[in-house]
ChimeraX commands (.cxc) that place a marker at each C-alpha (Angstrom):
marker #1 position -14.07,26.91,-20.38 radius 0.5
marker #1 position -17.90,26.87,-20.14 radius 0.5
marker #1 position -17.60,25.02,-16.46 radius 0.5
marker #1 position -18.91,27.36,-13.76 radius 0.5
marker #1 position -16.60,27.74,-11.41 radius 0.5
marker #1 position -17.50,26.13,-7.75 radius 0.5
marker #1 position -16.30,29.33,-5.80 radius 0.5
marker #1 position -15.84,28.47,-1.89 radius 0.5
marker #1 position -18.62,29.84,0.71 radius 0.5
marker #1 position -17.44,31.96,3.72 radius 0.5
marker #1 position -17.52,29.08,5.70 radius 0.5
marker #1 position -15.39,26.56,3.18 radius 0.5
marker #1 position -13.02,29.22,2.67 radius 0.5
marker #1 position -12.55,29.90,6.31 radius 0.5
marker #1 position -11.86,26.29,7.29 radius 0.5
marker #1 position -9.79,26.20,4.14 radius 0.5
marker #1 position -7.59,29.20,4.89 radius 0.5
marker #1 position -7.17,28.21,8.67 radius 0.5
marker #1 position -5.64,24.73,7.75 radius 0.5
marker #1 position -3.55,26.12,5.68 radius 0.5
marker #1 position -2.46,28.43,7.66 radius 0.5
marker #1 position -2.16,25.40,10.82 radius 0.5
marker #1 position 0.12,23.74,7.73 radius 0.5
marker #1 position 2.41,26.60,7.26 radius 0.5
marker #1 position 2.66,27.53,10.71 radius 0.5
marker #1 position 3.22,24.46,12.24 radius 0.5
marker #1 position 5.26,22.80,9.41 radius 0.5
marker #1 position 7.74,25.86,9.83 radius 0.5
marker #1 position 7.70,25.93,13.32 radius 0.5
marker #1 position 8.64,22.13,13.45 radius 0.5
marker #1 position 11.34,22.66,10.99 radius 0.5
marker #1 position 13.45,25.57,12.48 radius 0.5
marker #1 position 13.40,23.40,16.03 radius 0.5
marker #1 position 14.33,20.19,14.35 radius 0.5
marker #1 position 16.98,22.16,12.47 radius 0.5
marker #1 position 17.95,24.37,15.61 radius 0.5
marker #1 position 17.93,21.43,17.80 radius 0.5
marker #1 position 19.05,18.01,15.59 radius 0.5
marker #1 position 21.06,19.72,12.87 radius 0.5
marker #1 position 18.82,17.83,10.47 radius 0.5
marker #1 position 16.40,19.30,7.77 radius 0.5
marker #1 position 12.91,18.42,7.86 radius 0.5
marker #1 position 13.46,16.33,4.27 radius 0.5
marker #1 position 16.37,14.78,6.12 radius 0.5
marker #1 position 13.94,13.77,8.84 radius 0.5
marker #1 position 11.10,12.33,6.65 radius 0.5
marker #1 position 13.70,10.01,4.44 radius 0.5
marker #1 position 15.36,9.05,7.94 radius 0.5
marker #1 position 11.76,8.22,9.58 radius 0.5
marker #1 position 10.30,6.14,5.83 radius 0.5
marker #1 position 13.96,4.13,5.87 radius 0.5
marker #1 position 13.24,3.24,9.62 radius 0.5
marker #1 position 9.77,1.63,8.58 radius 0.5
marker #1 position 11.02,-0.37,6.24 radius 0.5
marker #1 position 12.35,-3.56,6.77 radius 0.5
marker #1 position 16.46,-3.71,6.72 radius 0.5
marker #1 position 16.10,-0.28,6.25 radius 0.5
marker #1 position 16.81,-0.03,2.74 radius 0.5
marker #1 position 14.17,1.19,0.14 radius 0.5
marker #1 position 13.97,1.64,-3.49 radius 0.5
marker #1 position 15.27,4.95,-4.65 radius 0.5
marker #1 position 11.66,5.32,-6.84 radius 0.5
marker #1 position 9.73,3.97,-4.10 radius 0.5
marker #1 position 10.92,6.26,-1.72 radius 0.5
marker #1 position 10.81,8.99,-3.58 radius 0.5
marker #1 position 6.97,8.14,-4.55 radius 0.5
marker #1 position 6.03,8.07,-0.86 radius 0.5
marker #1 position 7.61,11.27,-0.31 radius 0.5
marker #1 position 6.32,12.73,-3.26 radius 0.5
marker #1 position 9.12,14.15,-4.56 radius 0.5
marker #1 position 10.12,14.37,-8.17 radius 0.5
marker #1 position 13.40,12.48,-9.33 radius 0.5
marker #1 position 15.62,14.85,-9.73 radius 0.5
marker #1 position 14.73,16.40,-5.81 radius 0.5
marker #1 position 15.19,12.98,-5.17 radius 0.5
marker #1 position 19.18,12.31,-6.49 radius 0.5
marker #1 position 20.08,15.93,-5.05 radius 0.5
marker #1 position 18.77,15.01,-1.59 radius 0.5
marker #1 position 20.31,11.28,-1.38 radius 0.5
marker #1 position 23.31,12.37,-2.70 radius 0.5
marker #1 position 23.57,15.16,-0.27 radius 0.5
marker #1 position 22.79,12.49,3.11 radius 0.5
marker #1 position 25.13,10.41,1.04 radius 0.5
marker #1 position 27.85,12.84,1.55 radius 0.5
marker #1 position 27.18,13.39,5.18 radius 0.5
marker #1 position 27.36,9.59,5.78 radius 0.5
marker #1 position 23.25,9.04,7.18 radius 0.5
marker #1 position 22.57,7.10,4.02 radius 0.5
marker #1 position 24.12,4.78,1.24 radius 0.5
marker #1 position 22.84,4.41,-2.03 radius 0.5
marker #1 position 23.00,0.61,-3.15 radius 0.5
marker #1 position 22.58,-0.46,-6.95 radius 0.5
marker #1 position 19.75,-2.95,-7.63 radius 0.5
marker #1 position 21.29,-6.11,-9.03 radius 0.5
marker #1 position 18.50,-7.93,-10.15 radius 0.5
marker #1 position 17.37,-5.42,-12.62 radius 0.5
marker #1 position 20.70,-3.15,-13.11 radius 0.5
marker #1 position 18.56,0.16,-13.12 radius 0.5
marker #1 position 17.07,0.38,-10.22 radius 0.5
marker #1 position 18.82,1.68,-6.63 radius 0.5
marker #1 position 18.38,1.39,-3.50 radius 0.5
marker #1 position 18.56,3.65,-0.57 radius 0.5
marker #1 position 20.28,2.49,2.92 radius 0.5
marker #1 position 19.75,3.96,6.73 radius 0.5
marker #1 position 23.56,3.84,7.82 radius 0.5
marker #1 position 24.44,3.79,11.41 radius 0.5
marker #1 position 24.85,7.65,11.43 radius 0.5
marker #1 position 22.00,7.63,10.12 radius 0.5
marker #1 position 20.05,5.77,12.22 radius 0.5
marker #1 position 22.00,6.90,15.34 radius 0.5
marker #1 position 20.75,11.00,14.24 radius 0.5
marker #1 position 17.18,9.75,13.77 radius 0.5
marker #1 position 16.97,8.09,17.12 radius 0.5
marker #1 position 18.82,11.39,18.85 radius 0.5
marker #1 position 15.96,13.71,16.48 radius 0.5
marker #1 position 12.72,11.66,17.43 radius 0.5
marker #1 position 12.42,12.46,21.12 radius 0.5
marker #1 position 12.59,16.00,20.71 radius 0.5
marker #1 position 10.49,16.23,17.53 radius 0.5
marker #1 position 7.81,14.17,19.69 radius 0.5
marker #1 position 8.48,16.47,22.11 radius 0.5
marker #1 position 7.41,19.66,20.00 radius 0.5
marker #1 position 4.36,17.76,18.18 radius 0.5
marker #1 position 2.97,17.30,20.97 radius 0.5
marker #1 position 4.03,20.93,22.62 radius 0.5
marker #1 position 2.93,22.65,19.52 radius 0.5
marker #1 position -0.13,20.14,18.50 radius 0.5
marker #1 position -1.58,17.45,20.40 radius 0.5
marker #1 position -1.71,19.30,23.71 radius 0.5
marker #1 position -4.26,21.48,22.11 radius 0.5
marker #1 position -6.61,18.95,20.71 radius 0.5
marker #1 position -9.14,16.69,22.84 radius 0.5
marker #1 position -9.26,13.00,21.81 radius 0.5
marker #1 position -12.18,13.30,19.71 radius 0.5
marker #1 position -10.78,15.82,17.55 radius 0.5
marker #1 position -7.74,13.73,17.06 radius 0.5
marker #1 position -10.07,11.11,15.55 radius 0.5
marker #1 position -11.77,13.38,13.55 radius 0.5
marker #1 position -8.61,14.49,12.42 radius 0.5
marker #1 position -7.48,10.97,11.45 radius 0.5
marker #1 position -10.78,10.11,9.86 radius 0.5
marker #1 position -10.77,12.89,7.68 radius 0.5
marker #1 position -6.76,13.15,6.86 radius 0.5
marker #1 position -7.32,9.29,5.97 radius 0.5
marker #1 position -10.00,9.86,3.52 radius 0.5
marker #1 position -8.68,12.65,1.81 radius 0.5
marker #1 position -5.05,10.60,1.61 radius 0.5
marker #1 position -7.27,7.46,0.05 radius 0.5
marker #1 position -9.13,9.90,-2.42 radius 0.5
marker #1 position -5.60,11.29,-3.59 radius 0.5
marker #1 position -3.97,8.22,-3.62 radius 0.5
marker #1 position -6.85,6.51,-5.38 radius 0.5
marker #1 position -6.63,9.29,-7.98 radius 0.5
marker #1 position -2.87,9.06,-8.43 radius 0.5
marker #1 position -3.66,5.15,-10.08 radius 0.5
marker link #1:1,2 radius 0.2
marker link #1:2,3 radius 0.2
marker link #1:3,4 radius 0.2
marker link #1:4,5 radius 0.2
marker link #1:5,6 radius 0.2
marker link #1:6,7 radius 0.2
marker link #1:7,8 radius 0.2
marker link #1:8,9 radius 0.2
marker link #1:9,10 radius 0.2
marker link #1:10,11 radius 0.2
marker link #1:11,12 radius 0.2
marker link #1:12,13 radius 0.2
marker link #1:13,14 radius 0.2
marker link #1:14,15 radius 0.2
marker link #1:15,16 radius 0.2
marker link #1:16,17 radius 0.2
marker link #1:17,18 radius 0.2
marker link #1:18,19 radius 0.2
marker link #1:19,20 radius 0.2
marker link #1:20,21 radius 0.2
marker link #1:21,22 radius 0.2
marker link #1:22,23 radius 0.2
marker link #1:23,24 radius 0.2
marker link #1:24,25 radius 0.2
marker link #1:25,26 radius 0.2
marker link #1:26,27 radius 0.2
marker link #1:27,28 radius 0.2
marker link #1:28,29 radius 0.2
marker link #1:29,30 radius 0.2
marker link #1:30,31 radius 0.2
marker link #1:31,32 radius 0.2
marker link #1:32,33 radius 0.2
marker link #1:33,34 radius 0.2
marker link #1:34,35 radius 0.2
marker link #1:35,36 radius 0.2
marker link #1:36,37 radius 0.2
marker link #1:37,38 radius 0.2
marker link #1:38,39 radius 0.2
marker link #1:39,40 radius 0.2
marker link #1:40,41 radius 0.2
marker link #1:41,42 radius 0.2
marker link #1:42,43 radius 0.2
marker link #1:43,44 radius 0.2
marker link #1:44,45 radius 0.2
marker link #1:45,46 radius 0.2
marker link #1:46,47 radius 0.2
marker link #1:47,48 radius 0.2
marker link #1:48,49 radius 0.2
marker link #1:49,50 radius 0.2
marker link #1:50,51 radius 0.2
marker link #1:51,52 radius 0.2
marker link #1:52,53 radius 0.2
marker link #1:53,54 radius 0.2
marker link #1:54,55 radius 0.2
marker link #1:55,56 radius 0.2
marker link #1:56,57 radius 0.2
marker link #1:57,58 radius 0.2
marker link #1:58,59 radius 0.2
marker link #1:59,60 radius 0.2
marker link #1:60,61 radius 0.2
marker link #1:61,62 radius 0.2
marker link #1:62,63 radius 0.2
marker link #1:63,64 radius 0.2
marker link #1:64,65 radius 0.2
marker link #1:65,66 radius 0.2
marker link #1:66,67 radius 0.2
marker link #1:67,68 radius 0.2
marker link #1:68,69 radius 0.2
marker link #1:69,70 radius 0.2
marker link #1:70,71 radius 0.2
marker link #1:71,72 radius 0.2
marker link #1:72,73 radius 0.2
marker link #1:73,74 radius 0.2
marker link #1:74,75 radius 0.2
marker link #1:75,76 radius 0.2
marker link #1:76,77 radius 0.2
marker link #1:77,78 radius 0.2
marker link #1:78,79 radius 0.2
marker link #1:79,80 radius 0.2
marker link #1:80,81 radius 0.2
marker link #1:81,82 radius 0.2
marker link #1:82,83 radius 0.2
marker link #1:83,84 radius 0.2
marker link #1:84,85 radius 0.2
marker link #1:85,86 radius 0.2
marker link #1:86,87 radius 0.2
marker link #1:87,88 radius 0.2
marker link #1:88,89 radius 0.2
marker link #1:89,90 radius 0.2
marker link #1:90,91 radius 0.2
marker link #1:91,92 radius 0.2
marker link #1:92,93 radius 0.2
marker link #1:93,94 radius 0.2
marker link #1:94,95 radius 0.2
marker link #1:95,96 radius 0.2
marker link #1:96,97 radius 0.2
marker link #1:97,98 radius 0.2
marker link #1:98,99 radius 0.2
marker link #1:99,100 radius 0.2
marker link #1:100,101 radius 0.2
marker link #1:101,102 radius 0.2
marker link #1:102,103 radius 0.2
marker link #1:103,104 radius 0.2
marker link #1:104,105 radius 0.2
marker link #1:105,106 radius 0.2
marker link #1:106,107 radius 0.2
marker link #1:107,108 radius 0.2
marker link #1:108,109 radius 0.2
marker link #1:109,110 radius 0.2
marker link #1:110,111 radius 0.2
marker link #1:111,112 radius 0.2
marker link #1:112,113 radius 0.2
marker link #1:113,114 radius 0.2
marker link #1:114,115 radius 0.2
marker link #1:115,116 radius 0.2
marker link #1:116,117 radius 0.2
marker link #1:117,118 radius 0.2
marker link #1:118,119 radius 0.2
marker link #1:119,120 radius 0.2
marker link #1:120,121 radius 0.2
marker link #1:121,122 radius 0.2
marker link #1:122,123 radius 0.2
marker link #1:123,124 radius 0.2
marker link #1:124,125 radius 0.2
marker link #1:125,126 radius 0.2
marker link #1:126,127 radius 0.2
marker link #1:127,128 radius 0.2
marker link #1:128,129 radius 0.2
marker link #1:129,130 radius 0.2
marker link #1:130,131 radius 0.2
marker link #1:131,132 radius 0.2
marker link #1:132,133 radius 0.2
marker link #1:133,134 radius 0.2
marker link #1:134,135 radius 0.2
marker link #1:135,136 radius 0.2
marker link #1:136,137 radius 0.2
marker link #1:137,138 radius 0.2
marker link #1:138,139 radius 0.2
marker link #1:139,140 radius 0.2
marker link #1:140,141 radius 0.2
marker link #1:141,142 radius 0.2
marker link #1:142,143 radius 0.2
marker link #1:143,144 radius 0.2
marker link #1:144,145 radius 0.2
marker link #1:145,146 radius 0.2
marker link #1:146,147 radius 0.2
marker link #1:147,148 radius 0.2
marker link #1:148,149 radius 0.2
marker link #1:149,150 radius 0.2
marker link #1:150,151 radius 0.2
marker link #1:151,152 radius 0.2
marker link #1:152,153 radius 0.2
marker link #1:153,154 radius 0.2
marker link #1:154,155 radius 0.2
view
């Protein structure tokens, strides 16, 4: 371990911290309302939102579980748990036998649609109401390249 160690200035560990903290804060903020007001998790939400994306909204299992970035077994617990409250179906691959599939049902597209206007609602409450334009495309620019870099790195 002869690497120095690229310790963050005042000023990189400020921004740092605060985004964090924006993460945390907002993140859990947005959950308990989606929760107190949809009676649906935020992981709930996010498979709900990639299924309605999609085309037919059906998605592989892996797939899905890649863009979510969620590990497989996070994965099976989850599905199976929307399975069981009817807002998805899981559907078994035929041409390859292994793979699966997972399936928006009507619930389950009828919960997202009830969800989305209030989430909106609180994003931009909590979010966009406090940003000019020109920091939301700063925002965008640099959330973009950062996603690229890690996604890029991922390969």
């Amino acid at each position: 371990m002869d690497e120095t160690v690229r310790w963050l200035t005042p000023e990189e560990q400020h921004a740092w911290r605060s985004f964090v903290r924006l993460q945390e804060r907002l993140g859990g903020r947005l959950s308990r309302l989606l929760q107190s007001e949809s009676n649906m998790s935020v992981a709930d939400f996010a498979v709900l939102v990639n299924l309605t994306d999609v085309p037919e909204g059906r998605q592989r299992f892996l797939e899905l579980g890649r863009v979510l970035e969620w590990e497989k077994s996070r994965m099976s617990h989850h599905i199976a748990r929307m399975v069981k409250r009817g807002l998805v179906v899981r559907d078994e691959c035929a041409e390859d036998g292994r793979g699966a599939f997972v399936v928006i049902t009507e619930a389950g597209r009828a919960a997202i649609e009830a969800a989305a206007p209030l989430h909106v609602e609180s994003v931009r409450a909590l979010f966009l109401d406090h940003v000019t334009p020109a920091e939301l495309r700063t925002l965008a620019r640099i959330s973009e390249r950062v996603v690229a870099k890690l996604d890029e790195d991922a390969s």
